[in-house]
C-alpha positions as CSV (number, residue, x, y, z in Angstrom):
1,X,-30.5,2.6,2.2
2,X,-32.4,0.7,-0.1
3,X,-36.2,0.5,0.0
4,X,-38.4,-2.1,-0.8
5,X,-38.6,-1.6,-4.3
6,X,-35.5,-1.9,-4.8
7,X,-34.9,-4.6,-2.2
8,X,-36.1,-6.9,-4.4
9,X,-34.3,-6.4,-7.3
10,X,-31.2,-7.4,-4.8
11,X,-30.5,-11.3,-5.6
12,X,-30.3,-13.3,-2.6
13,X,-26.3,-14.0,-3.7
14,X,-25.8,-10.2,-3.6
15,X,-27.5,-10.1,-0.2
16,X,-25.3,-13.0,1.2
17,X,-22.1,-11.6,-0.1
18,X,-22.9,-7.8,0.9
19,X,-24.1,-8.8,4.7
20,X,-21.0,-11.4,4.9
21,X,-18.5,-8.4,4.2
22,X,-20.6,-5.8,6.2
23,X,-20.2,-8.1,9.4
24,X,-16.9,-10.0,8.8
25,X,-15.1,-7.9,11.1
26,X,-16.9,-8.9,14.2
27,X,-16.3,-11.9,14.0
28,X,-12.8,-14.0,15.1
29,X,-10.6,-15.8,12.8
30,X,-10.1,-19.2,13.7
31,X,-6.5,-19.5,15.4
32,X,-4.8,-21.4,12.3
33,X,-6.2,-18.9,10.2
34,X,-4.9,-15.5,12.1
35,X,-2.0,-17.4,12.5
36,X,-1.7,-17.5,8.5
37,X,-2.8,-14.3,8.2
38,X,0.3,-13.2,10.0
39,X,2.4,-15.0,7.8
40,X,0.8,-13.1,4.8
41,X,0.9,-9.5,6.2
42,X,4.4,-10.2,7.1
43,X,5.5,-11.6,3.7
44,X,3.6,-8.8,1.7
45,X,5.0,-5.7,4.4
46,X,8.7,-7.2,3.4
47,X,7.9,-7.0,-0.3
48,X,6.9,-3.8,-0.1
49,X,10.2,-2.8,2.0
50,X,12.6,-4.8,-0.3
51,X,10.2,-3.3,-3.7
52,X,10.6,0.1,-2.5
53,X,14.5,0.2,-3.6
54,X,13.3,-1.4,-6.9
55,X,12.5,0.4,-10.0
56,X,9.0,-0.2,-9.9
57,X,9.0,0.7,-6.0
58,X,11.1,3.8,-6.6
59,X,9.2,4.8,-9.5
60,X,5.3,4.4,-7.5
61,X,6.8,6.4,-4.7
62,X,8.3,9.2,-6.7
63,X,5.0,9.3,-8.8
64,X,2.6,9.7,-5.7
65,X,4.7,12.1,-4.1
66,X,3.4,15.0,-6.7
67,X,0.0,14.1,-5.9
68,X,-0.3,15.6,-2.7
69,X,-2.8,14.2,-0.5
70,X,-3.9,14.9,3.5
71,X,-1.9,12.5,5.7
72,X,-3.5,9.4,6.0
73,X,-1.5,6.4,5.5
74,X,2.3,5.1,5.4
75,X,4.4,4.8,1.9
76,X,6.4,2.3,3.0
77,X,10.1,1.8,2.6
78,X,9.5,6.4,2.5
79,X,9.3,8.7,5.2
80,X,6.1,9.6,2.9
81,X,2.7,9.3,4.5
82,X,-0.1,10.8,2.2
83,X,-3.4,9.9,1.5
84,X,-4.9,6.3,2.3
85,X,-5.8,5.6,-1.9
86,X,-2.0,7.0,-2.7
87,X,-0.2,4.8,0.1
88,X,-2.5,2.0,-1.1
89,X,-1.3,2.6,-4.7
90,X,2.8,3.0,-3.5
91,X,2.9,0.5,-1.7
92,X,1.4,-2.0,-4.0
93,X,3.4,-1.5,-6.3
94,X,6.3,-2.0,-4.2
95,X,4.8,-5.2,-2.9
96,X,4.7,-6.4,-6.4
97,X,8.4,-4.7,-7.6
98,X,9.4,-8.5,-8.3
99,X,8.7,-11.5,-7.7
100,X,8.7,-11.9,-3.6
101,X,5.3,-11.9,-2.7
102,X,2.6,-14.0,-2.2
103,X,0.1,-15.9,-4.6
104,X,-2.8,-17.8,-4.8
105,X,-2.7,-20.4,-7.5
106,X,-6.6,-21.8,-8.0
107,X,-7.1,-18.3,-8.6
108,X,-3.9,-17.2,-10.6
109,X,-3.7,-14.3,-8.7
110,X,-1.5,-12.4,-6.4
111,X,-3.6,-11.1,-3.6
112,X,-1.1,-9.6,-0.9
113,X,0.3,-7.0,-3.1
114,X,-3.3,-5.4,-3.4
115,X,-5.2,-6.5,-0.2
116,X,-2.6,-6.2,2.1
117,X,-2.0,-2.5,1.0
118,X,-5.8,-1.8,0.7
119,X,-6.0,-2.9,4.3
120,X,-2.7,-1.7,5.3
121,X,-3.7,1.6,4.0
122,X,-7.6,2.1,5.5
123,X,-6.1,0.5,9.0
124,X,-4.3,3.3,9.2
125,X,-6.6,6.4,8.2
126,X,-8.8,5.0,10.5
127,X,-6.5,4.0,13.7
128,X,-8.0,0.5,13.8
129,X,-6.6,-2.4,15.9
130,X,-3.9,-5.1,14.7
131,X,-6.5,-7.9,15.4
132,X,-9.6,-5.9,13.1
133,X,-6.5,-5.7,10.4
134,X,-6.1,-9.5,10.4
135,X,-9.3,-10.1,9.9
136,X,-10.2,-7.8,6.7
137,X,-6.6,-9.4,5.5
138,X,-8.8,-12.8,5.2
139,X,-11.9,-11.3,4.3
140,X,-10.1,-10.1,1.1
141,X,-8.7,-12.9,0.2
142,X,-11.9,-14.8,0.6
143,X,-13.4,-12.6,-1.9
144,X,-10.9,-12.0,-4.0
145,X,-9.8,-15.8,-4.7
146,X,-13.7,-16.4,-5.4
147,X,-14.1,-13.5,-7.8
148,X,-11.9,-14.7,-10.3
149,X,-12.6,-18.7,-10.3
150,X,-16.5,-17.7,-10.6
151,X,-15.2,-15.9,-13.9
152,X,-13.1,-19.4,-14.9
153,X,-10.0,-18.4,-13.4
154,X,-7.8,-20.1,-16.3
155,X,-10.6,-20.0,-18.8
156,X,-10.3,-16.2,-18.0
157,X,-7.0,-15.9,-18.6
158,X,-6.7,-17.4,-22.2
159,X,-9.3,-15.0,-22.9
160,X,-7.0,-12.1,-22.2
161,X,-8.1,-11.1,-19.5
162,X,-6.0,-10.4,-16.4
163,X,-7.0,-12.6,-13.1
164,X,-4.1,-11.1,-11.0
165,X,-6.0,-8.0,-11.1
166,X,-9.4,-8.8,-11.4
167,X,-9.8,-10.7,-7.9
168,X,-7.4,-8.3,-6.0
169,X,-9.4,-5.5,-7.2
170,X,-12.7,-7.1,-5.3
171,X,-10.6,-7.8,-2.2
172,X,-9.5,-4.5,-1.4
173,X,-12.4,-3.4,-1.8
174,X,-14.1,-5.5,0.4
175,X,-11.5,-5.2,3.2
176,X,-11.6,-1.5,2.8
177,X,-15.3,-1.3,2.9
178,X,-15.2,-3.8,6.2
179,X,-12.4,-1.3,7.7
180,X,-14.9,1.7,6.8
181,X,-17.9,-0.1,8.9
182,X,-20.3,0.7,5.9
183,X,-23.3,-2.1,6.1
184,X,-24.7,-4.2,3.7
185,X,-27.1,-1.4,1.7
186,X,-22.9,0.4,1.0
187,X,-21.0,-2.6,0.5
188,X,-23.4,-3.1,-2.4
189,X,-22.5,0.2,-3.5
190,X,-18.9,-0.4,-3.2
191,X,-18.9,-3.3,-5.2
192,X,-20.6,-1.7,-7.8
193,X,-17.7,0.7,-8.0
194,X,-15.4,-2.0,-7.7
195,X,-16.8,-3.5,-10.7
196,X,-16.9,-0.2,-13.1
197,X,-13.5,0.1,-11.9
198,X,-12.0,-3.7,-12.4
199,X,-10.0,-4.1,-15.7
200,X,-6.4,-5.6,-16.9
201,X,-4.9,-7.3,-19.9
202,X,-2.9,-10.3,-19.7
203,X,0.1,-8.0,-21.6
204,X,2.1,-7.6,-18.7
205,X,4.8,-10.2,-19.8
206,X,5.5,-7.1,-22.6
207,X,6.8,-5.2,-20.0
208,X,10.8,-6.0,-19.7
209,X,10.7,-3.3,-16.6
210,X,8.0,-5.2,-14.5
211,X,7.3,-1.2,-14.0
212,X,3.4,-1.5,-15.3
213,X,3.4,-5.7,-14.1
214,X,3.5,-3.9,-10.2
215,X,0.4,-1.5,-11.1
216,X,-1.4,-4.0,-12.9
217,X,-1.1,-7.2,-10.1
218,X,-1.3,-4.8,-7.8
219,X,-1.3,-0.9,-7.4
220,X,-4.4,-0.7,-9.5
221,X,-6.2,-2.8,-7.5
222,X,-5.0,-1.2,-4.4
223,X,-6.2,2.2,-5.4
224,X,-9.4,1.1,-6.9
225,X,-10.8,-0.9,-4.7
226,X,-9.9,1.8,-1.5
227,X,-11.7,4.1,-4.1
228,X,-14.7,2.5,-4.4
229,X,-14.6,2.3,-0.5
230,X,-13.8,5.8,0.0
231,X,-16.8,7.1,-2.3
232,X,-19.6,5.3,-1.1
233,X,-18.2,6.0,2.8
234,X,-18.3,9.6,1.6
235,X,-22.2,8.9,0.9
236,X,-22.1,8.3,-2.9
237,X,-24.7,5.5,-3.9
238,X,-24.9,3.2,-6.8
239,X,-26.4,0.6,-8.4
240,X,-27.8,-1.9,-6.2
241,X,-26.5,-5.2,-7.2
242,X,-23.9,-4.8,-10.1
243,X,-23.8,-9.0,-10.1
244,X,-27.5,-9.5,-11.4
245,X,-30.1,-8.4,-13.4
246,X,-30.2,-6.5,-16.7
247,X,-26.3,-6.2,-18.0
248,X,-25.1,-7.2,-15.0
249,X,-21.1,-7.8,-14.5
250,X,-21.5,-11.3,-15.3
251,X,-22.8,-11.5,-18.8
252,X,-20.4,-8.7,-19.5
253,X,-17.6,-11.2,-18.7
254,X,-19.4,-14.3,-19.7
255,X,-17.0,-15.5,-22.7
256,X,-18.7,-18.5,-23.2
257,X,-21.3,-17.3,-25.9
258,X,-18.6,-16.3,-28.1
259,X,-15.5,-18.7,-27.2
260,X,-17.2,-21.9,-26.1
261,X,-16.0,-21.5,-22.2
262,X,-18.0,-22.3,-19.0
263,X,-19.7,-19.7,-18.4
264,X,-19.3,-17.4,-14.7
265,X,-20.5,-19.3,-11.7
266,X,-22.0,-16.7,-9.7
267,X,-22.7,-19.0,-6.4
268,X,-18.7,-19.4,-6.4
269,X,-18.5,-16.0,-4.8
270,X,-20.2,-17.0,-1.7
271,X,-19.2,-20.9,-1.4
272,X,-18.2,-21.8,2.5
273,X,-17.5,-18.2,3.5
274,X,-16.7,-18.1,6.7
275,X,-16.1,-22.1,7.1
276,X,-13.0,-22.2,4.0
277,X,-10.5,-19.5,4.3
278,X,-8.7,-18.7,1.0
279,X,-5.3,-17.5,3.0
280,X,-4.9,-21.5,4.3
281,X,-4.8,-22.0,0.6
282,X,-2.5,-18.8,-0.4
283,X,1.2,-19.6,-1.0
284,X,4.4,-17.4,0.0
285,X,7.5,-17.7,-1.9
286,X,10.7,-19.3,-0.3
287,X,12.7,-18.1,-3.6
288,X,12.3,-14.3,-4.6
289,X,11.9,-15.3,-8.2
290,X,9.1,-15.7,-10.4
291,X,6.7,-18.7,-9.8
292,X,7.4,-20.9,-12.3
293,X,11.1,-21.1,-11.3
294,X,9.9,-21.9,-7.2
295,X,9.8,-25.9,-7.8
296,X,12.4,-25.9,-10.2
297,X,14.9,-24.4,-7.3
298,X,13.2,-26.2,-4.7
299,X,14.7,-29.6,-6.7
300,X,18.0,-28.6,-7.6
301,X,18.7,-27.4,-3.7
302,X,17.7,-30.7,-3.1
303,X,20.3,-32.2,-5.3
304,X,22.7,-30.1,-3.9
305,X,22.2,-30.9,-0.3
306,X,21.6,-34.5,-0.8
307,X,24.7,-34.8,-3.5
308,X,26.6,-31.9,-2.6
309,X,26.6,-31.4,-6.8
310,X,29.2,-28.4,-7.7
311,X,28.4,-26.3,-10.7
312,X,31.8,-27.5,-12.2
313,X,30.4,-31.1,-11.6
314,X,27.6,-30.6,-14.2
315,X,27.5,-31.1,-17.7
316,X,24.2,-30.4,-18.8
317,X,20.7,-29.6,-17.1
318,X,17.6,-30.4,-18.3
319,X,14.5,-28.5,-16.5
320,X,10.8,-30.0,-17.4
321,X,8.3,-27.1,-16.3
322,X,4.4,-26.4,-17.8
323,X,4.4,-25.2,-21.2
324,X,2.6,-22.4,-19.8
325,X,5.5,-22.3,-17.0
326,X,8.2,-22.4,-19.7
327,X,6.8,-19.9,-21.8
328,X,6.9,-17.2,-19.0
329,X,10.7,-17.4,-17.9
330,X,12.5,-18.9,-21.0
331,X,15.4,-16.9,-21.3
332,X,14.2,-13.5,-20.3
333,X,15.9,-10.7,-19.7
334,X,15.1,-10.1,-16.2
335,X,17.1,-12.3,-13.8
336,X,14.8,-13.1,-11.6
337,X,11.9,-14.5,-13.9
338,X,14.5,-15.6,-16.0
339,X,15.1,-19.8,-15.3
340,X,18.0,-20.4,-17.0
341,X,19.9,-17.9,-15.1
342,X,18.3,-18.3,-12.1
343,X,19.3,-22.4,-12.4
344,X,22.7,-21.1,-13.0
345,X,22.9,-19.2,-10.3
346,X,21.6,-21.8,-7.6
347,X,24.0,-23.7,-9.3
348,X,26.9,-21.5,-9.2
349,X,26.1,-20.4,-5.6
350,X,24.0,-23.6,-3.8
351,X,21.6,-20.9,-2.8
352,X,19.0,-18.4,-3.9
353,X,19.2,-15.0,-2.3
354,X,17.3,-11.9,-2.6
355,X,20.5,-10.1,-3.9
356,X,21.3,-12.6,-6.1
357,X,18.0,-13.0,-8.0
358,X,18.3,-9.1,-8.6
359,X,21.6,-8.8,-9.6
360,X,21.5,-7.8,-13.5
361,X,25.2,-7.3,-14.0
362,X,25.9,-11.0,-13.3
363,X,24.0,-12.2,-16.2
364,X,26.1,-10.6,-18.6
365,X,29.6,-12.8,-16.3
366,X,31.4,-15.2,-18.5
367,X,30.8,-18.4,-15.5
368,X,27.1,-17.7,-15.7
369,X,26.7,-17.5,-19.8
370,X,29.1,-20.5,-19.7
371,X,26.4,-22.7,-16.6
372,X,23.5,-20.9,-18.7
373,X,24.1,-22.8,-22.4
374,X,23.7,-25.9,-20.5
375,X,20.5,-25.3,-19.1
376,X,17.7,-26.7,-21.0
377,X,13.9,-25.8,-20.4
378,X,11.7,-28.4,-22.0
379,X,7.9,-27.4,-22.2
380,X,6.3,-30.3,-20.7
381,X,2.5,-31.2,-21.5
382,X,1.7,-33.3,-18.6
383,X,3.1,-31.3,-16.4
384,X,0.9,-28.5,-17.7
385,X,-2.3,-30.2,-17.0
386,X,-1.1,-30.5,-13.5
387,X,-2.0,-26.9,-13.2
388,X,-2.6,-24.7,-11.2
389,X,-0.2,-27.5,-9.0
390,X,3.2,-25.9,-10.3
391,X,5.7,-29.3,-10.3
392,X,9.2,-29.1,-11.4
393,X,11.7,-32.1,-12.7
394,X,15.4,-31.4,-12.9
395,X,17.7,-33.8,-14.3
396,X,21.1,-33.4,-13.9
397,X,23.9,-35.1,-16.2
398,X,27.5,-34.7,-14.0
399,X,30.7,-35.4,-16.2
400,X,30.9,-38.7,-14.3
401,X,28.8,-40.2,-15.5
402,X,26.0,-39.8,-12.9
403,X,22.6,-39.1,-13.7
404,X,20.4,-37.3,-10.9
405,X,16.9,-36.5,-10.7
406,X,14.4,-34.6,-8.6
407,X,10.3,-34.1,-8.9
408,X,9.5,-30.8,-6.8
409,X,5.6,-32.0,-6.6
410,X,5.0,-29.8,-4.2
411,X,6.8,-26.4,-3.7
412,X,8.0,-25.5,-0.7
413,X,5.9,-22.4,0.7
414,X,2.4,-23.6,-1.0
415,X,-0.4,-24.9,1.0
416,X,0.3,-28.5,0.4
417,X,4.1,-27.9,2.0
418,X,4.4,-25.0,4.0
419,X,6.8,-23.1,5.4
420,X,6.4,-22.1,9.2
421,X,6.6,-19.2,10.9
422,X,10.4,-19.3,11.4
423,X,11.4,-19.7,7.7
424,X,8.9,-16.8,7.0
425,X,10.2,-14.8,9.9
426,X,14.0,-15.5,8.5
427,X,12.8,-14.5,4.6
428,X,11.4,-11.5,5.3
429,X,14.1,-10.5,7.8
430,X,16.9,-10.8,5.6
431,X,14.2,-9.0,2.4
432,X,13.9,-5.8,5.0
433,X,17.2,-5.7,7.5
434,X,19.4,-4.0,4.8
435,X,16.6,-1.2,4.2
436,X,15.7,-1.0,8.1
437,X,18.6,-2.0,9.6
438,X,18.7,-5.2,11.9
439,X,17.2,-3.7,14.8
440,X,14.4,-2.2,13.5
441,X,13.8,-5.1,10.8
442,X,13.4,-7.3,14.4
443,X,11.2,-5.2,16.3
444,X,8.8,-5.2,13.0
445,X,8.8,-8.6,12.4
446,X,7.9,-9.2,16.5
447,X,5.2,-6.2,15.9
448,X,3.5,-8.4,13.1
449,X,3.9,-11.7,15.1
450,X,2.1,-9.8,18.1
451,X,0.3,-7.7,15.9
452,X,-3.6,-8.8,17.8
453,X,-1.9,-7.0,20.9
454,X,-1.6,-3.7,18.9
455,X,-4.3,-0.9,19.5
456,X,-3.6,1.1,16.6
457,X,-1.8,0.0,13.5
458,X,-0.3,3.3,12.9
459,X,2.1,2.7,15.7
460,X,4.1,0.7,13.4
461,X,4.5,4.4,11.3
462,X,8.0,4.7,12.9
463,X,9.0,0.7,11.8
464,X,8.3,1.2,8.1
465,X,9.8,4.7,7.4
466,X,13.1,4.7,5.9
């Protein structure tokens, strides 16, 4: 506990932010929120199902299998359950194997991967309810989102530093800590943890595996942030208030003496908690492909429908994306952050599955070289400054003679055009069914729907084993 002397080194931001998370689990989400929330646990359980046959997801599971651990918490996708900061690690990783789950774009972050895990994780060690779940879902997303825009967000980013796990980090540690019932003296603690711990390097497009992408978006923050939980709930203290005073996390991060940036906002971190959920504003992928490539397929299924365009109709496409946008899937050698394959394929196919944006032997198929050559990315600078909005123009010039066009302003799956429960509940059936099977894959997805009915979350053990 801290005493008065140290009470009032505690900044009244610090005391705001540490009583908000200390208390957020006793109070109810509004129902458009939980409903979202659902939406999101879904979405990110189904990544972590479909990651788990993925090299990342394989990889993470083998690696925490020689850790040992007292049972604590599911490895999804495994018939592994270990401890809660090793199932938090697997399964984020698996969440973030590819390109299927959730982000948040004022943030430029993925949150699921990490919170959802975190949550997932800590739920289980300590048999909490489906309802308590929910809400320290939306409590990490709350702090997570505001972590890294009172860094900059963007400004962040071109510094080198890596927002996707950054924010994460913070939210799974705060939804940990709220599953944990520590109070606002320990949450201070665990945040002080959280940020010794909080690191990542704006590398990851290096990686042609996305291998260390799914630890750093989201298996590090998993782990760390249940860490930092875990430690102060086993009665380690720390450092009162890590976001003030003398060396404080801030000026550690403030770039703007050195680069010209705005400098950290602090008061972002506790901006309409409670009255603006970041999970309204969280987006879930219709296509399992990288997000730059989401509005760019969103327009060239519209083309389709409305046109009924064949691939062998086409003579040449021209695909206008951020430079930023461009830059990140131009020509790589993953298919499914790869948008010249990936406009192939629709092309080719009419649709987007998960199968297809994974298959790695068909971008080596003479057809899909042959569609490929005619796809041309431009770098567009207006589009760039639209960001983080992610548009998307396709232009397509058919061999007679007709010119189409489509602007994808707003993606389908982001906040400003969502998708509702019954295209969520139809993606993340057909991600999981061929891993659990139809009938299982349906009595999980009606376990999440229902999921404020459930008394324990680890009676869902036997629906993610496989």
């Amino acid at each position: 506990m801290a005493t008065k002397k140290t009470q009032a080194a505690i900044s009244p931001l610090m005391q705001e932010l540490s009583g908000y998370i200390a208390g957020a689990l006793r109070k109810p989400l509004p129902a458009a929120v939980s409903e979202k929330t659902r939406h999101h646990v879904l979405d990110t359980i189904a990544a972590m199902v479909s990651g788990s046959r993925l090299l990342p997801g394989r990889m993470a599971i083998s690696y925490v299998k020689t850790l040992g651990g007292k049972r604590e918490a599911t490895v999804v996708g495994s018939r592994l359950v270990t401890s809660a900061v090793h199932a938090a690690l697997a399964n984020a990783m698996c969440a973030h194997a590819d390109e299927t789950d959730d982000s948040h774009a004022p943030s430029l972050t993925h949150p699921g991967c990490g919170i959802v895990s975190a949550a997932l994780a800590v739920a289980e060690r300590t048999g909490r309810d489906g309802d308590t779940l929910l809400r320290a879902v939306a409590l990490g997303y709350d702090v997570s989102s505001r972590l890294t825009m009172s860094l900059g967000g963007a400004e962040f980013r071109q510094a080198g530093h890596l927002t996707h796990s950054f924010g994460p980090t913070f939210g799974a540690a705060a939804a940990s800590a709220a599953l944990l019932k520590l109070d606002a003296d320990q949450v201070r603690h665990v945040l002080s943890y959280t940020a010794q711990q909080v690191s990542g390097l704006s590398t990851y497009p290096r990686d042609t595996e996305h291998v260390e992408k799914a630890f750093d978006f989201g298996g590090m923050a998993a782990r760390n942030g249940v860490t930092a939980a875990s430690m102060v709930a086993s009665g380690c203290t720390a450092v009162e208030d890590v976001f003030s005073g003398e060396r404080n996390f801030f000026i550690a991060y403030d770039e703007s003496r050195r680069s010209g940036r705005p400098a950290p906002q602090p008061q972002v971190l506790t901006r309409e908690l409670g009255t603006t959920y970041e999970i309204m504003r969280t987006n879930i992928k219709r296509w399992s492909v990288g997000s730059p490539i989401q509005a760019p397929l969103d327009s060239l299924y519209e083309l389709i429908r409305a046109h009924g365009v064949k691939a062998r109709d086409v003579e040449r496409v021209t695909v206008r994306v951020s430079t930023s946008g461009a830059d990140t899937t131009n020509n790589r050698d993953m298919p499914d952050i790869c948008m010249q394959h990936m406009c192939a394929v629709m092309l080719l196919d009419g649709i987007v599955t998960f199968e297809s944006a994974h298959d790695e032997k068909r971008m080596k198929h003479p057809q899909v070289l042959a569609l490929r050559r005619r796809v041309e990315l431009v770098r567009d600078e207006e589009l760039q400054k639209l960001i983080p909005e992610r548009h998307g123009i396709v232009e397509l010039a058919l061999k007679d003679g007709r010119r189409l066009r489509h602007h994808t302003r707003a993606v389908r799956g982001t906040a400003q055009n969502p998708m509702p429960r019954a295209e969520v509940d139809e993606k993340c059936y057909h991600l999981m069914a061929p891993i659990l099977g139809a009938k299982r894959t349906r009595a999980l997805c009606d376990a999440v729907w229902s999921i404020t009915a459930l008394k324990d979350v680890r009676r869902l053990r036997p629906l993610l084993t496989a």
